[in-house]
C-alpha positions in Angstrom: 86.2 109.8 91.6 88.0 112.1 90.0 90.2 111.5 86.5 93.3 109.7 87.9 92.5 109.0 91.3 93.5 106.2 93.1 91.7 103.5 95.0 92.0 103.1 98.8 91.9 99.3 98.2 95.1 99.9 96.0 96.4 101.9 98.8 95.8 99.5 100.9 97.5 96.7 99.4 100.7 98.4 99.4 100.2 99.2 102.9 100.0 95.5 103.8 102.8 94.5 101.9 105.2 96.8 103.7 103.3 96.3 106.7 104.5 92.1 107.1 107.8 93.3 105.4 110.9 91.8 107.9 108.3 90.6 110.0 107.2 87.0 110.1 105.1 87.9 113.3 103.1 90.5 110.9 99.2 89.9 110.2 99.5 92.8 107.5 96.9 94.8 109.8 99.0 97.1 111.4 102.4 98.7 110.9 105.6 99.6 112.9 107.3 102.4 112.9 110.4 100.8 110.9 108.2 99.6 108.2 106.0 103.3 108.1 109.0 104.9 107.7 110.4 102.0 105.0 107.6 103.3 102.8 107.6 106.5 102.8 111.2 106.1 101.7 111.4 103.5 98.6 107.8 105.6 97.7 109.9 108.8 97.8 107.6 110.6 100.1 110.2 111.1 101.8 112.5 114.2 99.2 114.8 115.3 101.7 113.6 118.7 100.8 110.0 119.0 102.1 109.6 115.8 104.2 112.4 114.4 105.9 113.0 111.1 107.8 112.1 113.5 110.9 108.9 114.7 109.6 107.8 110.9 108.9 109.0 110.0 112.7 107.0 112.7 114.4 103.5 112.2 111.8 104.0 108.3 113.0 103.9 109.3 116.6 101.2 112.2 116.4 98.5 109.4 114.6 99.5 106.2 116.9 97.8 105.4 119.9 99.6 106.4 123.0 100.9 103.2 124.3 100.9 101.8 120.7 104.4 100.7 118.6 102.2 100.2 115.6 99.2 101.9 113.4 96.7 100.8 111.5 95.5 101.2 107.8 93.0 104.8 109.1 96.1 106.0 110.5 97.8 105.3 107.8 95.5 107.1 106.1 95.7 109.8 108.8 99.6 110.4 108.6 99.2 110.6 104.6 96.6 113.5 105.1 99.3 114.9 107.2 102.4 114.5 105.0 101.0 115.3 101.5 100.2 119.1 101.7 103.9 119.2 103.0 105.0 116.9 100.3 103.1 118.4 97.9 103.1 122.5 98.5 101.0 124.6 96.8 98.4 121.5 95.7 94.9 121.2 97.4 94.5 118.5 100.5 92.7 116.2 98.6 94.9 117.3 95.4 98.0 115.9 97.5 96.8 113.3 99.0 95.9 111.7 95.3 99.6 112.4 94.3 100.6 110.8 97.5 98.5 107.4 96.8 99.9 107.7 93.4 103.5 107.3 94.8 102.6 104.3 97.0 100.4 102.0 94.7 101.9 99.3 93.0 105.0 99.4 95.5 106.6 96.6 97.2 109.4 96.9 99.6 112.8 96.6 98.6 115.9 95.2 99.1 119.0 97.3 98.6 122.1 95.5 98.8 121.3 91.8 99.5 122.6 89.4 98.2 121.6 86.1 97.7 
């Protein structure tokens, strides 16, 4: 691995946390579209610029099954293959997609405005 890189597992664990986030149902194992789009926000994959709430919608739908309302952690993986070179112009695939897991490990979902 190279200098920097991050770990799938890592990856994967803020995957899960988003994935049961407002969702008492949730296993962790798969996510909704709410919650994929949830992350790619407070992560800031989403800029505004390069990727937009739209771009995130239609990735979700492309790497979900076709009768599906929810993906799991390969297409995850599958829709961050997608987004980075588009988050990330002029940077390799595998480039991207580092600075992509980058954004997302360590993150938990967040809650903007509440009040207890």
């Amino acid at each position: 691995m190279a200098e920097g890189s991050v770990s799938v597992a890592e990856v994967e664990t803020s995957f899960q946390k988003f994935a049961v986030h407002g969702d008492t149902k949730a296993t962790g194992k798969e996510m909704n579209g709410k919650n994929f789009a949830k992350i790619c926000k407070d992560c800031h994959i989403i800029d505004g610029k390069n990727v937009t709430t739209t771009d995130v919608d239609i990735v979700f739908s492309k790497v979900k099954a076709k009768s599906a309302r929810v993906i799991t952690f390969e297409q995850f993986n599958q829709a961050l293959t997608e987004l980075a070179p588009k988050r990330f112009k002029g940077k390799s695939k595998e480039e991207a997609l580092q600075q992509l897991y980058g954004l997302i490990v360590g993150k938990e979902p967040t809650n903007i405005g509440v009040t207890v």
